[in-house]
C-alpha positions as CSV (number, residue, x, y, z in Angstrom):
1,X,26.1,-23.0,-21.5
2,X,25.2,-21.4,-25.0
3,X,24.2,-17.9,-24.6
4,X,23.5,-15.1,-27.2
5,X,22.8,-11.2,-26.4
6,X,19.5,-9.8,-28.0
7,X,22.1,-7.6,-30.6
8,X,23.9,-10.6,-31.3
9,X,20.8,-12.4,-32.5
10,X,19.0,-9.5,-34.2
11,X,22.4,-9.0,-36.3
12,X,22.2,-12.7,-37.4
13,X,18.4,-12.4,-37.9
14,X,19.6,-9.4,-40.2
15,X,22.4,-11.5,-41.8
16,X,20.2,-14.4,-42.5
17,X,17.1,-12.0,-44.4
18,X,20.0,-10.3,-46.3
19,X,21.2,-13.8,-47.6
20,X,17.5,-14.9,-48.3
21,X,16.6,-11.7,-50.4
22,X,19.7,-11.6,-52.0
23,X,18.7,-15.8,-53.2
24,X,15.3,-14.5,-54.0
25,X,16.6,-11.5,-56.4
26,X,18.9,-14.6,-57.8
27,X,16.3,-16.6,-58.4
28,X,14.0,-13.9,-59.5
29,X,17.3,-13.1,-62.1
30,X,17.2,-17.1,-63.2
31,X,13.7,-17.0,-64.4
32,X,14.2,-13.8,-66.1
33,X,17.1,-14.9,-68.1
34,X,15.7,-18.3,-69.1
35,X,12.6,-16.5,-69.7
36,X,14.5,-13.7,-72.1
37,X,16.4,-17.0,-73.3
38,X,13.8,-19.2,-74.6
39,X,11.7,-16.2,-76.3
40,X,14.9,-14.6,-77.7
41,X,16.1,-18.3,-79.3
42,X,12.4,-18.4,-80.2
43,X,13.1,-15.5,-82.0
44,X,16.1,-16.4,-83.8
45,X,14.2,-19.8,-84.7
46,X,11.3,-17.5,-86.2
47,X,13.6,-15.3,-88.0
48,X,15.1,-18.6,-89.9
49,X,11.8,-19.9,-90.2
50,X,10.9,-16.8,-91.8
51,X,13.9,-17.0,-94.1
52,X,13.2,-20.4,-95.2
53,X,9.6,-18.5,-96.4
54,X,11.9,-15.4,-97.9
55,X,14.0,-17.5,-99.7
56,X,10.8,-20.0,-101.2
57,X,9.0,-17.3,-102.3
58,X,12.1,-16.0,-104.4
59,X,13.0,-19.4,-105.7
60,X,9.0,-19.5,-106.8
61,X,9.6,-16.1,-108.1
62,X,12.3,-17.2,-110.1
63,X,10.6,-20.3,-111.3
64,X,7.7,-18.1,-112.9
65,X,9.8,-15.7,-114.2
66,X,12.3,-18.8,-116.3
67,X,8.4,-20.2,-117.6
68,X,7.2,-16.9,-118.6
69,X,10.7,-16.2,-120.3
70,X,10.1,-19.7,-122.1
71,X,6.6,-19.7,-123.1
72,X,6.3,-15.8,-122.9
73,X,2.6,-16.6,-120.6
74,X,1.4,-13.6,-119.0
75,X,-0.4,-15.6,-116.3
76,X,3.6,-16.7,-115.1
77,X,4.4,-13.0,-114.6
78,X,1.5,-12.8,-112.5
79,X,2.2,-15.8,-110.4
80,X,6.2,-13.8,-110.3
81,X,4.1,-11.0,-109.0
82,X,1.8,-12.8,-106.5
83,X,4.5,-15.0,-105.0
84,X,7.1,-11.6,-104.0
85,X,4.3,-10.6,-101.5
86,X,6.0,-12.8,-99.0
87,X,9.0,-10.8,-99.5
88,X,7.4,-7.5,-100.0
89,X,5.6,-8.3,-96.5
90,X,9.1,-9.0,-94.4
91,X,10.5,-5.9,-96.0
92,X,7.5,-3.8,-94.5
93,X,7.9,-5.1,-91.3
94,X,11.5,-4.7,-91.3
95,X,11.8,-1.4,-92.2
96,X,9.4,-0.2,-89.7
97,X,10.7,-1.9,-86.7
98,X,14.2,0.1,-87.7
99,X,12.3,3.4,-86.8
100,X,12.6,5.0,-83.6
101,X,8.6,5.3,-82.8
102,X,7.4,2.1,-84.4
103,X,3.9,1.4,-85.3
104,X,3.2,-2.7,-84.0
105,X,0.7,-3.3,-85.8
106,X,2.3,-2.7,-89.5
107,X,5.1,-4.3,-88.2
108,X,2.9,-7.1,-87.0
109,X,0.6,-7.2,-90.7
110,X,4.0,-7.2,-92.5
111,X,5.3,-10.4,-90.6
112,X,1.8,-12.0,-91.0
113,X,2.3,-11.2,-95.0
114,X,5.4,-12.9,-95.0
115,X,4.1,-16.0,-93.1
116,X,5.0,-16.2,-90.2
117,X,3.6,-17.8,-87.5
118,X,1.5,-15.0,-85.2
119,X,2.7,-16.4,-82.5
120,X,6.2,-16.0,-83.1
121,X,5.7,-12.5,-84.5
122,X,6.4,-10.8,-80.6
123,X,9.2,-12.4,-80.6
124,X,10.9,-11.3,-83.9
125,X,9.8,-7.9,-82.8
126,X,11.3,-8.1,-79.2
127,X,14.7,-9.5,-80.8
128,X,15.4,-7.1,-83.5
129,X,14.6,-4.1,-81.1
130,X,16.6,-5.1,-78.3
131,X,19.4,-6.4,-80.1
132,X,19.4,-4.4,-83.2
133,X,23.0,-2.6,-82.0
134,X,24.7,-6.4,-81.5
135,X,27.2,-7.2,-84.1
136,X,25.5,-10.8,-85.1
137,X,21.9,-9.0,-85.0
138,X,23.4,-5.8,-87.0
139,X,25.1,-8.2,-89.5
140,X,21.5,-9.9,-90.4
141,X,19.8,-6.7,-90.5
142,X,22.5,-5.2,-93.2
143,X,22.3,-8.9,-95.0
144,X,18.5,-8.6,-95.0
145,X,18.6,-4.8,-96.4
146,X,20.9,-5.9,-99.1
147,X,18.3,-9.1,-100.0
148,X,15.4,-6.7,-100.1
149,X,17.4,-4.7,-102.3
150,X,18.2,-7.4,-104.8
151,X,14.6,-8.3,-104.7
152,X,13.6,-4.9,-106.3
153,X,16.5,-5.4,-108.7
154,X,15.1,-9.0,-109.5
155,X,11.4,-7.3,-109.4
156,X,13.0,-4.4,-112.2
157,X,15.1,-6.9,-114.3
158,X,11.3,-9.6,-114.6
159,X,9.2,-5.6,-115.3
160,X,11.9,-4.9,-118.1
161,X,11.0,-8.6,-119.5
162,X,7.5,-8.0,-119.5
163,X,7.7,-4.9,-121.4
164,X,10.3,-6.6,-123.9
165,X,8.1,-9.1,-124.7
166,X,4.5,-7.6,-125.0
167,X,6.2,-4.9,-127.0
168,X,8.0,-7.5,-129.4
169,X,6.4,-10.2,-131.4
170,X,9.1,-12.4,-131.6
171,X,11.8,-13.1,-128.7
172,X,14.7,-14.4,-130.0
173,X,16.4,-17.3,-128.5
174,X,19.7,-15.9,-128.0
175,X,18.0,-13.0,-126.0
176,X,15.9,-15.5,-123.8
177,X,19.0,-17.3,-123.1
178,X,20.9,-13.9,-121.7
179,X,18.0,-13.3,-119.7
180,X,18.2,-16.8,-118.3
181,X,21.8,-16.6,-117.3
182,X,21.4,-13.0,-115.9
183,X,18.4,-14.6,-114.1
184,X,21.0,-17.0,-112.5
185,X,23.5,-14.8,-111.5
186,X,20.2,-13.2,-109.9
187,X,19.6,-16.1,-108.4
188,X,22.7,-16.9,-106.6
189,X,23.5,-14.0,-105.5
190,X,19.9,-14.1,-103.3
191,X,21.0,-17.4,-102.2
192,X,24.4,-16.3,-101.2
193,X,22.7,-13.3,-99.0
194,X,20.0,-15.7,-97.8
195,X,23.1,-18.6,-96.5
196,X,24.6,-15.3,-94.5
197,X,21.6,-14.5,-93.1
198,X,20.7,-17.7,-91.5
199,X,24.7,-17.8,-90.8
200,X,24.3,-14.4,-88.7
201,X,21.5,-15.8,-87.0
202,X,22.9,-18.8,-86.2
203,X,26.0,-16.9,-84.7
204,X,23.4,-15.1,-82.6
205,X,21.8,-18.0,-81.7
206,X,24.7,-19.4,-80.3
207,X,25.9,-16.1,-78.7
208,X,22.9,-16.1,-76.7
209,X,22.9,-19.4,-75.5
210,X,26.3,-19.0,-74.4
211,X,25.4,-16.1,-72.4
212,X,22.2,-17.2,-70.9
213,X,24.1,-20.8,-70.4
214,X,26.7,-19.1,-68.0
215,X,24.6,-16.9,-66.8
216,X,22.2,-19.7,-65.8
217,X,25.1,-21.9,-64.2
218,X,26.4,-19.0,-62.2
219,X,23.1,-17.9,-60.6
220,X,22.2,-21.5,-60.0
221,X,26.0,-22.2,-58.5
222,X,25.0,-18.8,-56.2
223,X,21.4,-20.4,-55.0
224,X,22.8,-23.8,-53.9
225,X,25.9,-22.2,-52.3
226,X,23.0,-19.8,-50.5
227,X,21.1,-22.7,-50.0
228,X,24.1,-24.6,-48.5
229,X,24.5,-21.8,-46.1
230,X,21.0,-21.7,-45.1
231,X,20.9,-25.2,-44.4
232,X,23.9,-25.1,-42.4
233,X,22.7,-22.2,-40.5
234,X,19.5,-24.0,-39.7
235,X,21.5,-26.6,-38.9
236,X,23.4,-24.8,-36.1
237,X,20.8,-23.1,-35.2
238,X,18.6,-26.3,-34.8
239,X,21.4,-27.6,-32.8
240,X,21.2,-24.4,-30.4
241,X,17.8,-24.3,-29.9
242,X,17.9,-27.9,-28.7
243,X,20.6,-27.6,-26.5
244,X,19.0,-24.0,-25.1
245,X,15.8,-26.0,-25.1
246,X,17.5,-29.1,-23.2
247,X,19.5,-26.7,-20.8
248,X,15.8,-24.3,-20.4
249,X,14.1,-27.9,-19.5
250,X,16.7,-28.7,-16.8
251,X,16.4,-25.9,-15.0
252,X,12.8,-26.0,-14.8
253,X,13.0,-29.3,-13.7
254,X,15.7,-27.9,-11.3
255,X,13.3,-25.0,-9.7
256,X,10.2,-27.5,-9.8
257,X,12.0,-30.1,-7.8
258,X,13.4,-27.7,-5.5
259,X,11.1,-25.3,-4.8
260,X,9.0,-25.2,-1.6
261,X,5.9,-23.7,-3.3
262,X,3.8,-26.5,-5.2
263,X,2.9,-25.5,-9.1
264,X,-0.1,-26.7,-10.4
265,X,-2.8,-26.7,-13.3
266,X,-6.2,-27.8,-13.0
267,X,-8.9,-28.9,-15.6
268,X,-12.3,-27.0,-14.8
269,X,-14.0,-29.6,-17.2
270,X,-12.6,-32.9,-15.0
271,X,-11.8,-31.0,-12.2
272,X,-8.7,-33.0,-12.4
273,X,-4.9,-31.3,-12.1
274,X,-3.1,-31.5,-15.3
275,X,0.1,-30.8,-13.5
276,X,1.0,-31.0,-10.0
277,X,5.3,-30.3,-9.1
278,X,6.6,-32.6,-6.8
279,X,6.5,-30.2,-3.8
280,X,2.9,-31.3,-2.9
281,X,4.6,-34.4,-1.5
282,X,6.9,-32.0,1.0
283,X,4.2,-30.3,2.0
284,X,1.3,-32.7,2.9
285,X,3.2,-35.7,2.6
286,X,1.0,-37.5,0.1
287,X,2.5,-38.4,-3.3
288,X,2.4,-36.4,-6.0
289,X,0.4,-39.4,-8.1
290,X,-2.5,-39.7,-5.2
291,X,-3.3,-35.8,-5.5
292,X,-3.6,-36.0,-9.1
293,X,-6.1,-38.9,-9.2
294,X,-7.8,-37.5,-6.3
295,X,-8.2,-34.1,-7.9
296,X,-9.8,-31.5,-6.3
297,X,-12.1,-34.3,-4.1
298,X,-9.4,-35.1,-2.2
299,X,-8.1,-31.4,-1.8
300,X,-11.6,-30.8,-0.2
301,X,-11.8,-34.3,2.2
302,X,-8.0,-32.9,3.4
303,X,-9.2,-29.0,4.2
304,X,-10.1,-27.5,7.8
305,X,-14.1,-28.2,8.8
306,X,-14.3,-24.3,9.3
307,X,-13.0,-23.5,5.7
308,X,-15.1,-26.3,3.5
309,X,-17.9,-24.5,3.1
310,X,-16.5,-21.3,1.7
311,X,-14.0,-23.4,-0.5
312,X,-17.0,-25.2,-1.8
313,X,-18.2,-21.8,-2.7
314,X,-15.6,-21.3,-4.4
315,X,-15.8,-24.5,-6.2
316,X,-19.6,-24.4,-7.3
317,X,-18.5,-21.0,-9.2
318,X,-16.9,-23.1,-11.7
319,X,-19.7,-24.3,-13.0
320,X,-20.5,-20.9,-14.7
321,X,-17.7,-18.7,-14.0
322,X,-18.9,-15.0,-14.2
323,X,-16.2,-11.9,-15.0
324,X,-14.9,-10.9,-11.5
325,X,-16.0,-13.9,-9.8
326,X,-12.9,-15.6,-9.7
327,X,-10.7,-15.2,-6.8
328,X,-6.9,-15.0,-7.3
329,X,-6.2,-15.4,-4.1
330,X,-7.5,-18.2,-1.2
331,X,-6.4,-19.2,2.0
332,X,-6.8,-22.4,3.6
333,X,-5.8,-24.9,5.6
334,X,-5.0,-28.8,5.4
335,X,-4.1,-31.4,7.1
336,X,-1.1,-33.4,5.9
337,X,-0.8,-37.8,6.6
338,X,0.9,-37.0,10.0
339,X,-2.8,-35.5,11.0
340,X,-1.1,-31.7,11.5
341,X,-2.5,-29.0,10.3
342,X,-1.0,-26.8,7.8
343,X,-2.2,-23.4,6.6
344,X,-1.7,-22.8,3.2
345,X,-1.5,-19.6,0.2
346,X,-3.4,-20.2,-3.2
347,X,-2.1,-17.7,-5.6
348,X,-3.8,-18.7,-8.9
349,X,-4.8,-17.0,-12.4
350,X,-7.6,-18.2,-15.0
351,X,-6.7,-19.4,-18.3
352,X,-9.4,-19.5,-21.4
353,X,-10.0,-21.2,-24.1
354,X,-9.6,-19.4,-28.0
355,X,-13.6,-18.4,-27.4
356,X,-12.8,-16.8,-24.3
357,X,-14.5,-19.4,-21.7
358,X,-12.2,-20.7,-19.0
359,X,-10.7,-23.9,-19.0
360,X,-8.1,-23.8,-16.3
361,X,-6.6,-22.7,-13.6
362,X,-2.5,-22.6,-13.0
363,X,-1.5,-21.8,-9.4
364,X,1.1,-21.5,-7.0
365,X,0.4,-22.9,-3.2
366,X,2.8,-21.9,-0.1
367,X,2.8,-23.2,2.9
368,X,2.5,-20.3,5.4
369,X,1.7,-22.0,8.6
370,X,4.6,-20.3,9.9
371,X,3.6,-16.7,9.0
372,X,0.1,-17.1,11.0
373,X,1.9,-18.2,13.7
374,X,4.1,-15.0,13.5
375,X,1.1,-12.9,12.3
376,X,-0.9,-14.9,15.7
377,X,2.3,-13.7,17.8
378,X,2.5,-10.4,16.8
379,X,-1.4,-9.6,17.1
380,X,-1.3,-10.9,21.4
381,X,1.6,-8.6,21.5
382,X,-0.3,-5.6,20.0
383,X,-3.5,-6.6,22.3
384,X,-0.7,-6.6,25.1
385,X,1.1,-2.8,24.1
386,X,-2.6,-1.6,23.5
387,X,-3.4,-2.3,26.9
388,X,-0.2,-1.0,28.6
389,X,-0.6,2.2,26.4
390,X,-4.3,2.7,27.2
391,X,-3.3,2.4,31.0
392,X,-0.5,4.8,30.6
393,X,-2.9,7.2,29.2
394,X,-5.2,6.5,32.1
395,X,-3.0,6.8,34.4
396,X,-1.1,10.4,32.7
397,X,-5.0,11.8,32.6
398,X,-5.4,10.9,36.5
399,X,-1.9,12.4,37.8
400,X,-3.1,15.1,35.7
401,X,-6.0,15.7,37.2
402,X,-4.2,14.7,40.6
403,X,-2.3,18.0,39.5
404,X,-5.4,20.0,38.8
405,X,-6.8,19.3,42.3
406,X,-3.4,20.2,43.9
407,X,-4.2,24.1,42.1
408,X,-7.6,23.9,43.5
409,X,-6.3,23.6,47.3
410,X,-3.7,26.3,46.2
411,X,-6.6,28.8,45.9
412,X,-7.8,29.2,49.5
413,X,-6.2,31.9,51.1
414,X,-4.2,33.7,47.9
415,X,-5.4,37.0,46.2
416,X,-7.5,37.2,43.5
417,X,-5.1,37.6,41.2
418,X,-3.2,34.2,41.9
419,X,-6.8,32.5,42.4
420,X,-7.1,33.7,38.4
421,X,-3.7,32.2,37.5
422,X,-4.2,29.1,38.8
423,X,-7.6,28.9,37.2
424,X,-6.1,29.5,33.7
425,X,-3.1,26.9,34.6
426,X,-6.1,24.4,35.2
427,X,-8.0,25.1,32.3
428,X,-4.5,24.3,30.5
429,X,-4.0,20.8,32.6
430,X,-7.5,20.1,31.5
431,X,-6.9,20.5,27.6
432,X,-4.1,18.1,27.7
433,X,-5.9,15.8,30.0
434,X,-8.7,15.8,27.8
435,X,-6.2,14.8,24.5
436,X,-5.2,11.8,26.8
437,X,-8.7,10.7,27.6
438,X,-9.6,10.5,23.9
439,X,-6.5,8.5,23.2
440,X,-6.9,5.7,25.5
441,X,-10.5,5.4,24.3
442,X,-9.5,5.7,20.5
443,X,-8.9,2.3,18.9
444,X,-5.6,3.6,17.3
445,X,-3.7,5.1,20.4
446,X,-2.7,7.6,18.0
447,X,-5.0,9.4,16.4
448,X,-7.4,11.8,17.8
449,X,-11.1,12.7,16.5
450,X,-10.4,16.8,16.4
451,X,-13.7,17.8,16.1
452,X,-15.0,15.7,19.0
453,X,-12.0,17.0,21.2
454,X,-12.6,20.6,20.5
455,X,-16.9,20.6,21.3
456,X,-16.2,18.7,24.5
457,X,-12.9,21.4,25.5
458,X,-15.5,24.2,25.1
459,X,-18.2,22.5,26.7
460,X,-15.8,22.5,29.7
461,X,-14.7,25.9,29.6
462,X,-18.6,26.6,28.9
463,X,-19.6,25.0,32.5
464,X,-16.6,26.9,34.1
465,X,-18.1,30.1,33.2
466,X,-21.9,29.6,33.5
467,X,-24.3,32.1,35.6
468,X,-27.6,33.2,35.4
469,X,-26.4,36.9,34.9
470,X,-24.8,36.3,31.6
471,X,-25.8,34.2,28.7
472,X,-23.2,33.0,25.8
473,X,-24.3,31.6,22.8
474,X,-21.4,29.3,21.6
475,X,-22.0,27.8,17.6
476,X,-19.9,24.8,17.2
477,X,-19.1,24.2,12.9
478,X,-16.4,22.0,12.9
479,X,-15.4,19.6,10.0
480,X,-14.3,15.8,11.1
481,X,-10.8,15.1,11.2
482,X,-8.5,12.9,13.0
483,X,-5.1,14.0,14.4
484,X,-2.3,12.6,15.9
485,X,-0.8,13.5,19.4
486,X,1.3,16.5,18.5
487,X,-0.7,18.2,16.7
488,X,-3.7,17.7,19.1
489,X,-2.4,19.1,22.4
490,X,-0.8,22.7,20.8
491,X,-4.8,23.1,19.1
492,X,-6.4,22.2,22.5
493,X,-4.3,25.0,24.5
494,X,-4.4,27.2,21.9
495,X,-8.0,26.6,21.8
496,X,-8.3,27.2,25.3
497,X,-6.7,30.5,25.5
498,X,-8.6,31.8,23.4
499,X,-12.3,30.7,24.6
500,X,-11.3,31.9,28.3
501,X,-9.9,34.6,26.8
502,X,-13.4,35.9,25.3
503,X,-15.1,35.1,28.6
504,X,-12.9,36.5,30.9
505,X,-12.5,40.0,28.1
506,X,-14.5,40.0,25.1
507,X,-18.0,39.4,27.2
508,X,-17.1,41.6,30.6
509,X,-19.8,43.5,31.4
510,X,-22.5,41.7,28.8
511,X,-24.9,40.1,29.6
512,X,-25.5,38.1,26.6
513,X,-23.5,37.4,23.2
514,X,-22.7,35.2,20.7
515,X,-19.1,32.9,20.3
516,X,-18.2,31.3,16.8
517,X,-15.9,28.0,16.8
518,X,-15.0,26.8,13.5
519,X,-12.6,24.4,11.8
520,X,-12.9,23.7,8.2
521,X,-10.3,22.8,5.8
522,X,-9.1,24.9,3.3
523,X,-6.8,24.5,-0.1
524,X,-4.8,21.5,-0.1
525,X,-3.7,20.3,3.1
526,X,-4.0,23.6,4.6
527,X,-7.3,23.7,7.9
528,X,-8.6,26.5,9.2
529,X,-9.5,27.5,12.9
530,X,-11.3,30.9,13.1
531,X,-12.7,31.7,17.3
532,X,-15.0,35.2,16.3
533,X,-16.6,36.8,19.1
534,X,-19.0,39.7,19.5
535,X,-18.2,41.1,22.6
536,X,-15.7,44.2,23.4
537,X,-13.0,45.3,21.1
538,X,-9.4,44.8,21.8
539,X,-7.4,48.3,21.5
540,X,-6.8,49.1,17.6
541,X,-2.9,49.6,18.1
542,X,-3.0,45.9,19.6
543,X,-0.2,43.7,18.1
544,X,-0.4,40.0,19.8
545,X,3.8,39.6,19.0
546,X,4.4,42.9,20.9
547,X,1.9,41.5,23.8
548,X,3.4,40.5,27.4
549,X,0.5,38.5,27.9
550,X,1.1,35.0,29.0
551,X,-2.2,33.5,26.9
552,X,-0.9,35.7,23.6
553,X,2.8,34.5,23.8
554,X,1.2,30.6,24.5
555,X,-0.9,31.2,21.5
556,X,1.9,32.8,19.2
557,X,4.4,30.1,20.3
558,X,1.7,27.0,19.9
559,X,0.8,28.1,16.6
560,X,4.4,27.9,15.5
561,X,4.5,24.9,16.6
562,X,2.0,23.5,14.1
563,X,3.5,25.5,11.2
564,X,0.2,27.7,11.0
565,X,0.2,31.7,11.0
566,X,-2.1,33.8,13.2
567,X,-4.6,36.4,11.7
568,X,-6.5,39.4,13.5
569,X,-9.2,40.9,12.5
570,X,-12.4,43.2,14.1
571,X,-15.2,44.9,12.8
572,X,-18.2,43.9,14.5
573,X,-17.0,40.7,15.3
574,X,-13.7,40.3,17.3
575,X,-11.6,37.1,14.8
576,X,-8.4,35.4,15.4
577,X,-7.7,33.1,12.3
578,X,-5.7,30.5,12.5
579,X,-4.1,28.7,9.3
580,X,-2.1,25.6,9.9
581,X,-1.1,22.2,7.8
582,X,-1.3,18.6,9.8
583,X,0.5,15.7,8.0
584,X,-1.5,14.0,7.0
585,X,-5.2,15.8,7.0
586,X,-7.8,12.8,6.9
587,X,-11.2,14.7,6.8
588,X,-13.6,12.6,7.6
589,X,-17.3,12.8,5.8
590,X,-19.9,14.4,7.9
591,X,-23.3,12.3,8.7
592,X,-24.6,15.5,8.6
């Protein structure tokens, strides 16, 4: 099987964008040069254009100045004259595109006085000034200096002429005929310099052709190699993709075929399935064809009596399918063609359209008939524990209280003192009675309503201690919260210590008097349980770990147990503060 790591590819990726720039800057360098090509050869073919012009306007020149040596007419001098502008203009323009800061536009007036063609004149321009240091360039530049220069000997030798013959009546013939052969020599020696420059021209012509020729067949011999590679990459990479595609195809196929759950897709405009994987047919027998035709009618005539109406719901929601009322998860059941029934998972998610409104819905269905039997199974064997464990409770509470009568016949015939023991031990027997009572009347069996268990514990110790001659006031502020077992029966004796512990001390010898019980919770997980009473004092040097009291070392014991720390305090009120954690503290909210 073909595989390729994600650094593998991202270094071909890499490979394949260096290639491609690297064509593009080639091909970007091909249209340059045959751009630089055509306007430089279009240069050289202006500059022997121009020449041809030079070289006219000379032979003109000439021409004038034989017939005005002849018939001695001024007006030929002045067509001699008129006709060297040409020249005169090429000169201009040469001479200023050899400065370092050239002005165009002189350059530009010269060319157009000599001529030539305004559309070659950038051209001419770009060519002398970029190739003014190449020897074929430098050559025609020297050639064309020296030309100039015999123009203004040829432009001195017609002036001395002139002057000759208006300051002379008679020209000999002798004389005319010197001037006419120094007028030849004149003449040939222009032609000579004007045949070298179009020679150097030609040379450059052909220099640059040669370069721009190679130049041309090597970049375009590097673009169809890169092309070559490109298309063999694509190529490979074609081939690949098809076999990873082929390979990716199979599998799916593979896991479709196989798989228990059934894939689907359904149309919400035909309310047809687009797809449906072949593992509808292992599941409710029918083929794979029949529930596609039947479409979501036949999914409906197959489902449970008790769960057609709410799937119809379901169904009528499709017609204008709100934000959040899609569900993405049903359960069903249906029955397949051997007439059992089968319950069944729909896992699903809503697909839109490019304007957002849905148009289908892809899914996943499981058959999980077997799970609600396990989940049916495991809920008659929780109804089962729940009963045992609610008995057990019953019965603990019972020999509990079994216990708490045997102290009661204890009493007759002991002291006082014993009477009061056995008192206290049943006050104990009661609090952890009273934890089992709430548990097997809880729905949890585990957790206990706190609040409720300590109003009814000091309702009890209330009762135990009424008569007319003395009159407590309890106040009850307690926050809801649920605990579990262990943490309920060390609060409930603690608890109890402390309330009989301010009946039997704090209020002996009142007649009236006030008791605080309070349980709030504090920072974090941290509750608080503060019992304040406003009865006597206990002695100021009192220190409840140095105490041999039985109640004080319960208390100090329990409230280790819990994690918590006890506080004392007294000023007009007598306060033991108690500060402990319960994992975890679920404060319920008051209906007050």
């Amino acid at each position: 099987m073909y595989k390729k790591t994600g650094q593998g590819r991202v270094d071909i990726d890499r490979k394949i964008i260096g290639v491609v720039s690297f064509g593009l800057i080639c091909a970007l360098l091909l249209i340059l040069m045959v751009n630089i090509s055509i306007n430089t050869s279009s240069g050289v073919r202006a500059y022997v254009a121009g020449e041809g012009y030079w070289a006219k306007a000379q032979k003109e020149a000439g021409m004038h100045l034989s017939n005005y040596i002849i018939t001695e007419n001024p007006e030929e001098y002045e067509h001699f004259k008129s006709v060297l502008r040409v020249n005169e203009g090429d000169r201009t323009a040469r001479e200023e595109l050899q400065k370092e800061n050239f002005d165009y536009d002189i350059a530009y007036e010269g060319f157009i006085k000599g001529k030539n063609h305004p559309e070659d004149i950038q051209n001419m321009v770009n060519l002398l000034r970029r190739f003014q240091n190449i020897s074929h360039v430098e050559e025609a530049i020297e050639i064309w200096t020296a030309g100039d220069k015999k123009i203004e000997e040829f432009r001195a030798f017609a002036a001395s002429i002139h002057t000759e013959i208006q300051s002379s009546d008679t020209i000999s013939n002798a004389q005319k005929t010197r001037w006419m052969e120094e007028l030849e020599v004149l003449d040939h020696e222009l032609t000579d310099l004007e045949y070298n420059f179009s020679l150097a021209m030609g040379n450059m012509a052909r220099l640059v052709n040669e370069i721009f020729r190679w130049t041309t067949i090597t970049l375009g011999l590097i673009l169809i190699c890169i092309g070559i590679w490109i298309t063999s990459r694509f190529y490979h990479a074609t081939q690949t993709w098809t076999r990873a595609l082929k390979e990716s195809k199979e599998q799916l196929k593979n896991v479709l075929d196989n798989s228990k759950d059934v894939l689907y897709k359904l149309d919400l405009k035909t309310r047809k399935y687009v797809f449906m994987s072949p593992a509808i047919e292992q599941m409710i027998g029918y083929s794979r064809k029949h529930v596609v035709e039947g479409g979501v009618e036949f999914i409906i005539s197959i489902m449970h009596p008790n769960d057609k109406e709410r799937m119809n719901k379901v169904l009528e929601n499709y017609d204008d399918l709100q934000e959040g009322d899609f569900l993405p998860a049903t359960e069903f059941r249906l029955k397949d063609q051997s007439g059992n029934w089968k319950w069944v998972s729909n896992v699903r998610s809503l697909i839109r359209d490019e304007h957002g409104e849905p148009e289908a819905i892809v899914g996943a269905v499981r058959d999980i008939s077997t799970q609600k039997e396990q989940g049916e199974k495991i809920r008659e064997s929780l109804q089962e524990k729940e009963l045992l464990l609610k008995e057990i409770h019953h019965r603990v509470k019972n020999n509990l209280a079994i216990i708490s009568s045997l102290l009661e016949l204890q009493k007759d015939g002991v002291s006082e003192d014993i009477q009061n023991m056995l008192s206290s031990s049943q006050a104990r027997i009661k609090s952890i009675a009273k934890v089992h009572e709430k548990l097997y009347e809880s729905t949890t069996l585990s957790d206990i309503p706190l609040d409720t268990y300590i109003t009814e514990i000091t309702e009890e110790i209330e009762k135990a201690y009424a008569s007319n001659e003395t009159k407590i006031d309890i106040i009850i502020d307690v926050v809801p919260v649920t605990v579990n077992i262990n943490d309920a029966i060390p609060i409930g004796l603690i608890l109890n210590e402390l309330i009989n512990n301010a009946f039997k001390h704090a209020y002996k010898g009142f007649k009236s008097g006030t008791l605080k019980i309070n349980l709030q919770k504090g920072s974090e997980e941290e509750m608080r349980l503060f019992v304040e009473s406003d009865g006597n004092k206990m002695d100021g040097n009192f220190d409840a770990a140095k105490s041999d009291s039985l109640g004080m070392t319960l208390i100090e014991v329990l409230v280790k147990r819990i994690n918590g720390r006890l506080e004392i305090e007294q000023d007009d009120w007598t306060r033991f503060k108690i500060f402990f954690e319960i994992t975890p503290v679920t404060v319920q909210k008051s209906d007050h």
